[in-house]
N, C-alpha and C positions, 0 to 999 in steps of 0.2 A: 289305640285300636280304632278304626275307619269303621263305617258301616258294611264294608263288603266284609271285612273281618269277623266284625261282631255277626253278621249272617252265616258267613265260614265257619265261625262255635257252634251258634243255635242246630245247623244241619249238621255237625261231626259228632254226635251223641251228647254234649256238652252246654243244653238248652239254659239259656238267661234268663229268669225270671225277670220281663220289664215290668211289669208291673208294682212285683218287689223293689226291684233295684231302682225305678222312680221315685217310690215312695222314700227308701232310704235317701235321697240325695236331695228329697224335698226335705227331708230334717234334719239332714245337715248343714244343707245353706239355706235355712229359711225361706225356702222357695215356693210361688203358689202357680197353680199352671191354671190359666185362663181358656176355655175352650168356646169356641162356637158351637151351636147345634147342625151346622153343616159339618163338621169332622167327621170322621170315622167312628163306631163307634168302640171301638177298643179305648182310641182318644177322649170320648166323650165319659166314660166309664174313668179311667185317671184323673182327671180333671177335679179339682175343686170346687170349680164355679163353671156355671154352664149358661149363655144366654144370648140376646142377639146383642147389636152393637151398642144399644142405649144403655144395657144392663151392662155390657160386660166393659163401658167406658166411664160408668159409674166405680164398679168392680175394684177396677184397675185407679182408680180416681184415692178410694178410701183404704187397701192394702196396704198394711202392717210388713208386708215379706220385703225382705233383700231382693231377693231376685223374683219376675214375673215373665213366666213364659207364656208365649203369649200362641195359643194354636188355633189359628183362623189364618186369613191373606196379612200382606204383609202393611195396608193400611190400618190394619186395627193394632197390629203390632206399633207402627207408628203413633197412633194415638194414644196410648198405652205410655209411649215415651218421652210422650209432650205433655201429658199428666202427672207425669213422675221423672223428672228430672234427673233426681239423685239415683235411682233406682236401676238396676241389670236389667235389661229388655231384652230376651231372646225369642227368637223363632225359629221354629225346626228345621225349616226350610225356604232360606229368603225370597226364592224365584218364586213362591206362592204371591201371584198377584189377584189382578180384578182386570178383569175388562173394563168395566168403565173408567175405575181409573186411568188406566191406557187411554180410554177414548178422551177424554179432557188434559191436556197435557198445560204443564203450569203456562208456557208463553201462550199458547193459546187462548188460555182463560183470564190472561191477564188483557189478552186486543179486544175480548169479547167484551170483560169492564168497563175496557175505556168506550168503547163503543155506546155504553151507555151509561155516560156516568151519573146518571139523575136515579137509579134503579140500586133495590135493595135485597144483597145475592143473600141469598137463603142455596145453602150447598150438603147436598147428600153425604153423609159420612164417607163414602165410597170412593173418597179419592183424596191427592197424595197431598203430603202435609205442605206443600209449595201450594197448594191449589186453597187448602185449608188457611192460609195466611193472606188470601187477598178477598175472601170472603165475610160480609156481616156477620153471619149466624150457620153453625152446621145443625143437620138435622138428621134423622133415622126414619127408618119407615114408622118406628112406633110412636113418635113425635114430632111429626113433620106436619101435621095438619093442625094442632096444638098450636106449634110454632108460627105457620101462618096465619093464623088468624088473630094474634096479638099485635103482626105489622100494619101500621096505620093503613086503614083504606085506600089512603092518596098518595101512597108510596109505591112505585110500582116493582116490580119482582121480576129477579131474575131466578131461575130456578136451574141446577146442576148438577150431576152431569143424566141424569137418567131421566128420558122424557118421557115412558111409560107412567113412572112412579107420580112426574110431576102434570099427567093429564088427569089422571085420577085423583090429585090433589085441587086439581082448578073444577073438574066436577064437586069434588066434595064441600069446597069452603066457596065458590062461586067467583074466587079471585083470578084474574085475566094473569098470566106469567106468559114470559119469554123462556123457553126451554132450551137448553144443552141438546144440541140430536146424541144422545149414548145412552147404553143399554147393556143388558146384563146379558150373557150369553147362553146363560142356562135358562131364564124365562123369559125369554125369547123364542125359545126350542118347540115351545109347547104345542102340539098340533089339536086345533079344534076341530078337525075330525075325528082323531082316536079319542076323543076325549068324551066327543059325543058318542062316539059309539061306547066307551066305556057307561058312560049313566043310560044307556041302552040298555045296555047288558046288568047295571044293578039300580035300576031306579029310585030305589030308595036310597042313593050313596048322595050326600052333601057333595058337591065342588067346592074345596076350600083355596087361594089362589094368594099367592104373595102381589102386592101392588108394581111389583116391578114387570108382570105378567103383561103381556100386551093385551091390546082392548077388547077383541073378541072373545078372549078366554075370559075377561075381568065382566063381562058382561053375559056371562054363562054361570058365573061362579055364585054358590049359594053365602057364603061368606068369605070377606076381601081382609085380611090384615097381617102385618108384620108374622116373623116367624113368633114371637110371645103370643102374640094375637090368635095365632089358630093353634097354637098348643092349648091356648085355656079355654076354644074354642068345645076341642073334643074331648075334653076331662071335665064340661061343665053342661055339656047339653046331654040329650036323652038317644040323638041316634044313635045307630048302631054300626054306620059304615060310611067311608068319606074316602073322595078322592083327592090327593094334595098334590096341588100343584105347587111344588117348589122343591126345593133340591133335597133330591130323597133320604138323603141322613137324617132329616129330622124326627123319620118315621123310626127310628131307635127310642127315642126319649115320647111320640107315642105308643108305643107298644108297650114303653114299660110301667105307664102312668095307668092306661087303657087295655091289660091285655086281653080283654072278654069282645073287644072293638077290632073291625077290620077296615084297614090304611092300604090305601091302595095307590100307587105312581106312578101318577099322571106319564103320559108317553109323550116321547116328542117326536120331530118331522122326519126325522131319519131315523134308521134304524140301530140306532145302538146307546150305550150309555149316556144320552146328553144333559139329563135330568141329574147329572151327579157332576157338581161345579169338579173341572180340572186344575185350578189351582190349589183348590182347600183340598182335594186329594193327595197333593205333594206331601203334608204333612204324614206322617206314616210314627206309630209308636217306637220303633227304633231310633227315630231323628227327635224324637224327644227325651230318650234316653241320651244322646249322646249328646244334644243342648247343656241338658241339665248337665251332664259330666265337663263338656267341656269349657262350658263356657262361652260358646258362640254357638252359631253366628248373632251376634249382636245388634241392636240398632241404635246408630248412634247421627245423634243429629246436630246440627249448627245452633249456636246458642240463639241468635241470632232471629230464625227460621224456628227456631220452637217457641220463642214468645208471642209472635208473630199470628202462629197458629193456635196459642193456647187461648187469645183473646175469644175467638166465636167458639170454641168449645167450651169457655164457662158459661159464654153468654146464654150456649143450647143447654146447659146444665140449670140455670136458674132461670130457664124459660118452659124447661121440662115441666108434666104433670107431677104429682104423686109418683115414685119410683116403684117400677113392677120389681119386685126382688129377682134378683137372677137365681138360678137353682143349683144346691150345693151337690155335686155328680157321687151316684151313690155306686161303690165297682158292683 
């Protein structure tokens, strides 16, 4: 049965319990379903483990399960697959990409290399495991500043693919990098006009802003970090109202942490949904129900190209801080 099918039951009086029927099909094949805090939150709510990509490539790193579905874009799923080798990788929906990744395409980053081969690539999780295999060290937004600042001073840096992330990075640790031009398209979006007019209208509301955020917004924002980062931001401070910039599912897992607190999101330049990533919305609980039944769609990689890539993902592993625990999703 196809997903138009299984919609054809749910609407002819004959409604599928997915949430049930996930649950059963994760104990019968040992199955763990990995989610981002950008998902949906129906997805978020199924999910075992919840977190951004440091957390959830940890996750995915130490899992006991046979099979890991992985529900975020389809580079986290990849990573996921280069961590675990022996291991069933599914994703709900493959065509779940990233723009940045699009924006750095593996030839490309490999002219960019050569171009400077004296320079030491430090590369955003955010893109594709070719791109992952010609790179020193990957890094996350929660571990990216960590990371640079263990590479020798007289080493100079290249920095990929998102030059937002990586100008706030050269602010923050004072180290001079060569940037990737790419960028995220959802904080990108962010308009700092509606945004001023938003803490207009509640003055007392924090600006909280992902580093992927372009500079005018990062330079209005009352606190700047990774999606972990401003979760534990407003489950640990005293205010009482915040605007967040960053893609608006994550305000599911504040509200439930927080419900006496009011999350507000952030608007962006046009007028319609652009604060809510279009790829990570492909994933949909139906396509996770029929992963897990079916089997697919799979990711399967070259043995070759996953060794390749698995080298700078330990290296960002045993270069990481302290691991922030990713959160176990509670339905």
């Amino acid at each position: 049965m196809g997903l138009g099918s299984l919609l054809e039951r749910r609407t002819a009086g004959t409604p599928l319990d997915l949430f049930g029927a996930i649950d059963d099909l994760k104990r019968r094949k040992n199955a763990v379903i990995l989610a981002h805090y950008y998902q949906d939150p129906d997805i978020q709510d199924v999910a075992d483990v919840l977190g951004d990509s440091l957390a959830l490539a940890r996750a995915a790193k130490k899992t006991a399960a046979d099979v890991i579905v992985f529900c975020g874009v389809h580079f986290m799923a990849e990573t996921a697959k280069i961590l675990n080798p022996d291991r069933q990788v599914l994703i709900p929906d493959p065509a779940a990409g990233c723009s940045l990744a699009d924006d750095c395409p593996g030839p490309a980053f490999e002219a960019f290399r050569k171009a400077h081969p004296d320079h030491y690539a430090v590369t955003y999780i955010n893109c594709t495991a070719e791109v992952k295999a010609q790179s020193d060290v990957i890094c996350t937004s929660s571990n990216a500043e960590s990371i640079i600042r263990q590479i020798p001073s007289n080493r100079p840096i290249l920095f990929s693919p998102d030059r937002n992330l990586g100008r706030y990075l050269i602010r923050k640790t004072g180290r001079p990098m060569l940037l990737w031009d790419g960028s995220c398209i959802v904080h990108e979006a962010f308009s700092l006009q509606k945004i001023r007019g938003l803490k207009s209208a509640h003055p007392g509301a924090k600006l909280l802003a992902h580093p992927e955020c372009e500079e005018p917004v990062l330079a209005l924002a009352d606190y700047i970090g990774s999606t972990t980062g401003i979760l534990k931001y407003v489950s640990t401070h005293a205010d009482r109202s915040f605007i967040v910039a960053t893609e608006t599912h994550i305000i599911h897992q504040m509200k439930k942490a927080c419900p006496d607190k009011e999350f507000i999101a952030a608007p962006s330049a046009a007028d319609c949904n652009c604060n809510l990533c279009p790829h990570m919305a492909l994933n949909t609980l139906e396509k996770v129900y029929l992963c897990l039944r079916d089997g697919r769609p799979e990711i399967v990689m070259d043995e070759g190209l996953r060794l390749r890539a698995l080298n700078p993902l330990e290296r960002m592993l045993e270069m990481s801080p302290a691991a922030v625990p990713a959160t176990a999703a509670a339905a």
